[in-house]
C-alpha positions as CSV (number, residue, x, y, z in Angstrom):
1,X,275.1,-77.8,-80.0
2,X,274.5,-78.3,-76.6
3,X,275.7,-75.8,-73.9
4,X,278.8,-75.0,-72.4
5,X,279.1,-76.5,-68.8
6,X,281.0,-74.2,-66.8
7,X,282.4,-74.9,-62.8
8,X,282.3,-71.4,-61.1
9,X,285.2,-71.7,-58.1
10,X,285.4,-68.8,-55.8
11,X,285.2,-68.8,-52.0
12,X,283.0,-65.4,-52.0
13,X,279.5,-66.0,-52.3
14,X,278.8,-62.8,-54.1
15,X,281.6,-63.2,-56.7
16,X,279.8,-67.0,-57.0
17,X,276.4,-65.1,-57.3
18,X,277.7,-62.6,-59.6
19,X,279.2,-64.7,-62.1
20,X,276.5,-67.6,-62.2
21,X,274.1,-65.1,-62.3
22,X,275.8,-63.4,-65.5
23,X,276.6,-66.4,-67.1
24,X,273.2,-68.2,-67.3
25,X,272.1,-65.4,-68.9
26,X,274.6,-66.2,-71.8
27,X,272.5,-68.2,-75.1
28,X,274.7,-71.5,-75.1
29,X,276.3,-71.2,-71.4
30,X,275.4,-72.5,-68.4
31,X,276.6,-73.1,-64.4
32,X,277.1,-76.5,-64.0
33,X,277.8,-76.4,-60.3
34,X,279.6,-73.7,-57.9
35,X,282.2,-74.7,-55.4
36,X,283.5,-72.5,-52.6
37,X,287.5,-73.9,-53.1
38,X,289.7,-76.3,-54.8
39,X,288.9,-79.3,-52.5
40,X,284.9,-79.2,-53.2
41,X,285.9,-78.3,-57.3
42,X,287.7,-81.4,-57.5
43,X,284.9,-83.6,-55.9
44,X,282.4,-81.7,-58.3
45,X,284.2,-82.2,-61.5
46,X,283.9,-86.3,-61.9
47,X,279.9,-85.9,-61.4
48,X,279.1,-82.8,-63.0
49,X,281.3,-83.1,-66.0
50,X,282.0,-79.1,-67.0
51,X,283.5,-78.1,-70.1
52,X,285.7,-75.5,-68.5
53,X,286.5,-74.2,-65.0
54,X,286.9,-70.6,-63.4
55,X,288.9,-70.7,-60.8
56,X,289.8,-68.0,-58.2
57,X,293.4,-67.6,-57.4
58,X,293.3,-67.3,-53.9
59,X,291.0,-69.2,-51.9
60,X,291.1,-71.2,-48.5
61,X,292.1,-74.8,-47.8
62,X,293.0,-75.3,-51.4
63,X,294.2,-72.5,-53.6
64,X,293.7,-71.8,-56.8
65,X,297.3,-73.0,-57.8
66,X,297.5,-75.7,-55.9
67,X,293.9,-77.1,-57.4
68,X,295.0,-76.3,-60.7
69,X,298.1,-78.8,-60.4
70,X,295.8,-81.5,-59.2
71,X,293.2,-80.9,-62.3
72,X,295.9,-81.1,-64.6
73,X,297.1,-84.6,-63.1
74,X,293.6,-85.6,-62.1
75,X,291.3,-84.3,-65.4
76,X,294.2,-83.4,-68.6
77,X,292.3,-81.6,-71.0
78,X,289.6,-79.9,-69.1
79,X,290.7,-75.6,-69.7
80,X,290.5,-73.7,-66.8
81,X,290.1,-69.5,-66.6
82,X,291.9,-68.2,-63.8
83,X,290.3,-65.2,-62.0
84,X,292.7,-62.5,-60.4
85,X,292.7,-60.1,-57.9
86,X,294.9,-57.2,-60.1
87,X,297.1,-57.1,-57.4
88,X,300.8,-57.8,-57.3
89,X,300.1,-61.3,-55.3
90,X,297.1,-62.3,-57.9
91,X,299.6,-61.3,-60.8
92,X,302.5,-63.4,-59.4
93,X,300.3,-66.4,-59.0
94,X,298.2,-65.9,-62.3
95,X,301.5,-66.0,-64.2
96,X,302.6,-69.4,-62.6
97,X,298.9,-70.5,-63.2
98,X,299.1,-69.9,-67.2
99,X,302.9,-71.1,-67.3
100,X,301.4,-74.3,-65.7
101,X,298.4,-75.1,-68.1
102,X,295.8,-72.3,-67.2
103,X,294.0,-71.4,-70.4
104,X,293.9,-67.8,-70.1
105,X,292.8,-65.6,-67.2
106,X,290.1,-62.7,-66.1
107,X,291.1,-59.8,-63.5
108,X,288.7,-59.2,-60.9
109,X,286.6,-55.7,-61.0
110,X,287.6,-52.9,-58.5
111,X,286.4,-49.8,-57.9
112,X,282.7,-50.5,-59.6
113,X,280.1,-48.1,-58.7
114,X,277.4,-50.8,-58.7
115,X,277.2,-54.6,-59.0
116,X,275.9,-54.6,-62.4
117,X,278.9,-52.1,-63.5
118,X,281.4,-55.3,-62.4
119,X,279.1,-57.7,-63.9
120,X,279.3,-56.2,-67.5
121,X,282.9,-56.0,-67.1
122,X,283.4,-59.3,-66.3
123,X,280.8,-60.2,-69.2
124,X,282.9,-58.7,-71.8
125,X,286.2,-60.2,-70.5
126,X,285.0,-63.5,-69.8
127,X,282.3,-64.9,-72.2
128,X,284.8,-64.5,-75.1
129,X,287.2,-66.1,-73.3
130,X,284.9,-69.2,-72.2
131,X,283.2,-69.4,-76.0
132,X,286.8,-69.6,-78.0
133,X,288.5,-72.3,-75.6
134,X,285.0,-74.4,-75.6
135,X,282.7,-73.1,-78.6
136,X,284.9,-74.7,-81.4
137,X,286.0,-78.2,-82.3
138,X,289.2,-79.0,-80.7
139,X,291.9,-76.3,-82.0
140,X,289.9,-74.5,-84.4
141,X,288.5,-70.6,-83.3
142,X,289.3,-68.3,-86.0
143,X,288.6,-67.6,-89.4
144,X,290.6,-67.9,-92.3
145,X,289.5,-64.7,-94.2
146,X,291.6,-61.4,-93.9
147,X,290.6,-59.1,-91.3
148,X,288.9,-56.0,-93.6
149,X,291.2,-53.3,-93.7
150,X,291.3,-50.4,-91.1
151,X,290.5,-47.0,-91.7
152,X,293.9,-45.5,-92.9
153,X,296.2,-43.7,-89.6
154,X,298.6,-40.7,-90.4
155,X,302.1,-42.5,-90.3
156,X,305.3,-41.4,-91.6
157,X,306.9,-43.8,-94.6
158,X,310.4,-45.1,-95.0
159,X,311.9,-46.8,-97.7
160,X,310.9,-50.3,-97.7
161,X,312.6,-53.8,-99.0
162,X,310.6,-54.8,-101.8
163,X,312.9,-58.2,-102.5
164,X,311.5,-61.4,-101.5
165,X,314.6,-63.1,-101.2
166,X,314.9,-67.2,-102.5
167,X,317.2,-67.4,-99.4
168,X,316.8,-65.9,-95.8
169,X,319.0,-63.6,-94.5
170,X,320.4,-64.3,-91.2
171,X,317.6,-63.0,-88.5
172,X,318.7,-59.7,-87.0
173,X,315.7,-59.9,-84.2
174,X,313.1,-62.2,-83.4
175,X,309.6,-61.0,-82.8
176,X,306.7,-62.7,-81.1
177,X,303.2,-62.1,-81.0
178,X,301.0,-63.9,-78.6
179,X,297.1,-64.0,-76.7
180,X,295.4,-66.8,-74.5
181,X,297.9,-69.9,-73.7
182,X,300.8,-67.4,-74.4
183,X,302.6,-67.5,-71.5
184,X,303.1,-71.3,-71.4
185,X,303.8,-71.1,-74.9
186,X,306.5,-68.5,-74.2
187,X,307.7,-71.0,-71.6
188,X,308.0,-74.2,-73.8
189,X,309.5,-72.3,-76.3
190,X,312.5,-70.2,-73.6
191,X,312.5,-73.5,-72.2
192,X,314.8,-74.3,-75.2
193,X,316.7,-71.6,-75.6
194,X,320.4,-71.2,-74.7
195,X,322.1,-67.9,-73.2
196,X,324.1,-65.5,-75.4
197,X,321.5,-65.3,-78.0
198,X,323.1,-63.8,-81.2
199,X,319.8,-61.6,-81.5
200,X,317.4,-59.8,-79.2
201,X,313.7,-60.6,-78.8
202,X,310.9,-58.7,-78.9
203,X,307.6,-59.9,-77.2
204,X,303.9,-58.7,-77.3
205,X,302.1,-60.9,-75.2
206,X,298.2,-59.3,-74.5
207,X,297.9,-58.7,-70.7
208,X,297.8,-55.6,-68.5
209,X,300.0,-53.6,-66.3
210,X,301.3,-55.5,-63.7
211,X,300.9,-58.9,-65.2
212,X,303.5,-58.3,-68.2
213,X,306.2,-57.2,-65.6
214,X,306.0,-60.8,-63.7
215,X,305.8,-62.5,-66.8
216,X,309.5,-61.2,-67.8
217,X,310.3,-62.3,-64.4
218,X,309.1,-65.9,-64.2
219,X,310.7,-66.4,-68.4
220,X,314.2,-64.9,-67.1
221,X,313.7,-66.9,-63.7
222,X,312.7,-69.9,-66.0
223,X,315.2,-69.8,-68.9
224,X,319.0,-69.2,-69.9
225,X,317.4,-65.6,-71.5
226,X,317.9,-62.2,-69.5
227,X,314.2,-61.5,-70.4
228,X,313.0,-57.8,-68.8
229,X,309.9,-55.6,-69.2
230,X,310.6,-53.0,-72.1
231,X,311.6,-49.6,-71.3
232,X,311.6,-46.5,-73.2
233,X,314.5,-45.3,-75.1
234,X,316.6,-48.7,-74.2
235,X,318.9,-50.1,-75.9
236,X,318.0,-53.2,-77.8
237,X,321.1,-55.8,-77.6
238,X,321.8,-59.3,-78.5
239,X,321.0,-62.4,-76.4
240,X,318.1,-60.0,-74.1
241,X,314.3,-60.4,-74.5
242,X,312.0,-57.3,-74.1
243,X,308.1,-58.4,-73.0
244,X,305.7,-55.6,-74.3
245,X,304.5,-53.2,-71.1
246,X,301.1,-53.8,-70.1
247,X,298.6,-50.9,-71.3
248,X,301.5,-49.5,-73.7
249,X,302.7,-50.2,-76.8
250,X,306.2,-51.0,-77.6
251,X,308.0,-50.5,-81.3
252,X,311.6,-50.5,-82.1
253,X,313.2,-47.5,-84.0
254,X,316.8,-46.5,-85.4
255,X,318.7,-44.2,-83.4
256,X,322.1,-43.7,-85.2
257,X,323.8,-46.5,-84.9
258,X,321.7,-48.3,-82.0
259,X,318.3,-49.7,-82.3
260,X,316.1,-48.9,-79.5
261,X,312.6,-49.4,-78.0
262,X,310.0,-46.7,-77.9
263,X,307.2,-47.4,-75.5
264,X,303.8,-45.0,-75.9
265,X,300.2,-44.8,-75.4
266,X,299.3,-44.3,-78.9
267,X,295.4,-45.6,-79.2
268,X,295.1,-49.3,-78.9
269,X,294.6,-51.1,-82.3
270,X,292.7,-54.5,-82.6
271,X,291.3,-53.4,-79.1
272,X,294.7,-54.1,-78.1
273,X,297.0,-52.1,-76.2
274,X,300.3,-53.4,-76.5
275,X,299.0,-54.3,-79.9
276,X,301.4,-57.2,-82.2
277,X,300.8,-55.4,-85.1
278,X,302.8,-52.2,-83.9
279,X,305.8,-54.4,-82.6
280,X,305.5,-56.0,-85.8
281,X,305.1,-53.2,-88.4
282,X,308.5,-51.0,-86.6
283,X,310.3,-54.4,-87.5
284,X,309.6,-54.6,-91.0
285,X,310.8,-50.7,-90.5
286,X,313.9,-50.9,-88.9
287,X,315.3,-54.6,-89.7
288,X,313.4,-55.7,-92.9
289,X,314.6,-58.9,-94.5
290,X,316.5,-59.7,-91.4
291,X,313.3,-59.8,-89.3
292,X,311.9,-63.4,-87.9
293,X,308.8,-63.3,-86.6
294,X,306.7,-66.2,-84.6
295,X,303.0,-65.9,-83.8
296,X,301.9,-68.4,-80.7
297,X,298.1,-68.8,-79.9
298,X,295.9,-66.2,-79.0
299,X,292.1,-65.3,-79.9
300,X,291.5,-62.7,-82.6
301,X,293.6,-61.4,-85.6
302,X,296.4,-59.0,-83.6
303,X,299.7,-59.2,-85.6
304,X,298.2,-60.2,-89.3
305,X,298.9,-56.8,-90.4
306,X,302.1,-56.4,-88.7
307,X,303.0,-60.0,-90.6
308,X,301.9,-58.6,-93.9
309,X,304.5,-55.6,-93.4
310,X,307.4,-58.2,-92.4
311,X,306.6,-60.6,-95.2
312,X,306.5,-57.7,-97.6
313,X,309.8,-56.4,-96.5
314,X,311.6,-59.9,-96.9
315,X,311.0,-61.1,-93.6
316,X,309.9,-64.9,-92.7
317,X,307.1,-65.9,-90.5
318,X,306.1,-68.9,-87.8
319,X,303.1,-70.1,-86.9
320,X,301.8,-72.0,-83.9
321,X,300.0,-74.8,-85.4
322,X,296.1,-75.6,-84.8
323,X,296.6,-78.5,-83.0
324,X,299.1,-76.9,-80.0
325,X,297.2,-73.8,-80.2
326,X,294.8,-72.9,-76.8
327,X,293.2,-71.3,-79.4
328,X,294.3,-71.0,-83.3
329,X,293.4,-67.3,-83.7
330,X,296.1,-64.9,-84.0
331,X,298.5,-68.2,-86.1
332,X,295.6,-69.1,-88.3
333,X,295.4,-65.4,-89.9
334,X,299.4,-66.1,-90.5
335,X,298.7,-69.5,-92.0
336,X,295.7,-69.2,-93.6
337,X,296.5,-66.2,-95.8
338,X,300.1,-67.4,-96.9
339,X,302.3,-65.7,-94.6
340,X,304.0,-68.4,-93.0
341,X,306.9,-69.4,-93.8
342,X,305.9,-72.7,-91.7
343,X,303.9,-73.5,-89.3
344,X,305.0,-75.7,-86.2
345,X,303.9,-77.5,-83.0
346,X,304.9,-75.7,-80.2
347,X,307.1,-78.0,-79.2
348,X,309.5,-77.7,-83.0
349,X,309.6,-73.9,-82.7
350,X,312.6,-73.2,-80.3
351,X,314.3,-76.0,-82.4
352,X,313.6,-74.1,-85.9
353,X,314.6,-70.7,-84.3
354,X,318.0,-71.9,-83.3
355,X,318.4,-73.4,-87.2
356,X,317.8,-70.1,-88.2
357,X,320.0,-68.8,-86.0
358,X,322.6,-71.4,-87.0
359,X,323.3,-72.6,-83.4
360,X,321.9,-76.1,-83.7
361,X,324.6,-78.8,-82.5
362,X,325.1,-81.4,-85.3
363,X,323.8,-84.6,-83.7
């Protein structure tokens, strides 16, 4: 196989430094060129032909937006990584990046003690990141096998819903689980969606503090849906959307006759933290059969546990299919091990929700 060309665009020479320096060292990676802002990266790309780009956010002369508009008219296809400042600036413009067509993203390192400290933190964001979008024939990341079983945690059991039914029951929530290309995902699919929702939704979507709060507020700004950043102990109503807080987890539970969100710090599971399988697994508790669940692209196997609990209760399942996927990791554990109740294009799942929902307009 040969290696995978990558186009390093930052305008500081040490950031450039620092991450050709780490990524040549990768088997199976190399730097095909550096560029010190959009306007050189876009004269680079048509001679040095990279497999992928990492492109700073905020640079002179041409930003890291605005160059990423003119790769997507100028070179369709070619992924980019955006690389963020974690500040609320870099998180308001990463957001717009991903909704736009970014792959996925990388934060910056702060507060390093050395130079090699930020470089192995960028390492073991980043390399992952470059070898699922590039590394695989086009849509195709993830294994099909089960994930092997976790070590068992100390949980309190509920009565469950055993009966599979022959015929759905009318979804009570929708849940959706999502990695790398999840926020245009998100998009395409709230794109769709009308106001005054008969249901709430409930979103995991992997990113940090910071991030997760402007996503809510670029889907709410984008779409007929009131979509917020969750909050502990609210209330968990019809026609909202809740996006998982960064760094916490968010589950629903039963409290009398309301449902409502309960956001903690429990330990991260799947090296996630918020984590799809804990959404996904207080679900199956609190609305069983009436659960409907979607799982959009993403790298890894977050939310095939969670899915085994909602199938098992009665629940249904979507899948992003393989060839809309940014990466088919986190859908293909759903497909693959016959949890999917289907499994759509992107662009047919805001279209099968509202048939579920009953709210599609005869034609």
């Amino acid at each position: 196989m040969p290696n995978i060309r990558v186009l390093v665009v930052d305008d500081s020479v040490v950031v450039r430094r620092l991450l050709s320096n780490m990524l040549d060292e990768e088997p199976g990676i190399e730097v095909a060129a550096v560029a010190a802002n959009g306007r050189i990266a876009l004269a680079k790309i048509p001679r040095v032909q990279p497999d992928i780009v990492v492109l700073d956010v905020d640079m002179p002369e041409l930003g890291g937006l605005e160059t990423l508009v003119e790769m997507e008219t100028a070179f369709p296809g070619l992924p980019v990584i955006m690389f963020s400042a974690l500040t609320q600036r870099g998180a308001d413009a990463t957001i717009e990046a991903l909704i736009r067509g970014a792959a996925d993203y990388v934060t910056k390192p702060s507060r390093m003690r050395s130079p090699e400290e930020a470089q192995e933190v960028v390492r073991r964001d980043l390399v992952p990141k470059i070898r699922a979008i590039c590394g695989r024939s086009p849509g195709q990341t993830a294994p099909s096998a089960a994930p092997p079983e976790p070590r068992p945690r100390p949980r309190v059991e509920s009565r469950r819903h055993p009966i599979r039914y022959l015929i759905p029951l009318p979804p009570k929530v929708i849940g959706i689980g999502a990695s790398t290309g999840g926020p245009r995902a998100l998009h395409a699919v709230f794109d769709k969606l009308p106001a005054g929702l008969p249901v709430p939704i409930l979103i995991v979507q992997h990113m940090p503090p910071l991030f997760t709060s402007h996503l809510a507020q670029q889907l709410s700004k984008r779409s007929n849906v009131e979509v917020r950043e969750g909050e502990d102990h609210a209330v968990v109503l019809p026609g909202q959307a809740w996006v998982a807080p960064g760094n916490r987890h968010m589950e629903v539970m039963r409290v009398g006759d309301e449902v409502r969100l309960r956001i903690t710090m429990d330990p991260p599971e799947n090296s996630c933290r918020p984590s799809v399988d804990v959404l996904f697994r207080s679900l199956a508790e609190v609305y069983g059969p009436s659960t409907l669940a979607v799982v959009l692209t993403g790298m890894g196997n977050d939310g095939y546990r969670g899915a085994r609990e909602i199938h098992g209760s009665g629940g249904r399942i979507l899948a992003q299919d393989r060839d809309t996927s940014v990466v088919w990791g986190m859908p293909s554990f759903i497909a693959n091990n016959g949890l999917a109740d289907r499994v759509l294009p992107l662009d047919e799942i805001a279209t099968e929700l509202l048939r579920r929902l009953d709210l599609l307009r005869p034609d």
